[in-house]
C-alpha positions, 0 to 999 in steps of 0.5 A: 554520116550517122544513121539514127532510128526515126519513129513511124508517122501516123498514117494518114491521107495524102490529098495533093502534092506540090512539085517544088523545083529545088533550083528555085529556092525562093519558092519554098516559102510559099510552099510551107502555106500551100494546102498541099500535104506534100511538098515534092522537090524536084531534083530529077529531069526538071534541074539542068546538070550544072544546077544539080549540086546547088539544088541539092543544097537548097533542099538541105538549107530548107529541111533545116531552116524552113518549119515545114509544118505537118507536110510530108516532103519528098525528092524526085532524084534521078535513078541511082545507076546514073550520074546525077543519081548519087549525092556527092555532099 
């Protein structure tokens, strides 16, 4: 994996977030024409421990695939000192 330098998003309000459960891709669509500023995909206590490798790669399909317009998109992954807290893709 390569790390690249990325600049600094104007700072701007953020009014509403909508959680978007990462295990149920086919909502992601719908997401991009909310009127919520953020999109949040839910990783963490929401996604069974089975579905968590394929939810993972739902979120990547979508940050590739989907244009998410002027959104900012984060992920709520469980703590980094527990099982499910590290990506193994």
């Amino acid at each position: 994996m390569s790390f690249s330098n990325i600049d600094q998003a104007p700072a701007r309000l953020n009014r509403s977030q909508l959680f978007v459960l990462a295990d149920r891709p086919e909502t992601f669509e719908a997401a991009t024409t909310s009127e919520a500023d953020v999109i949040m995909f839910e990783i963490e206590d929401a996604i069974p421990p089975d579905e968590k490798p394929e939810a993972r790669k739902n979120i990547i399909e979508a940050l590739t695939e989907i244009d998410w317009g002027q959104k900012s998109i984060l992920m709520r992954i469980n703590g980094l000192n527990t099982p499910y807290g590290r990506c193994p893709l």
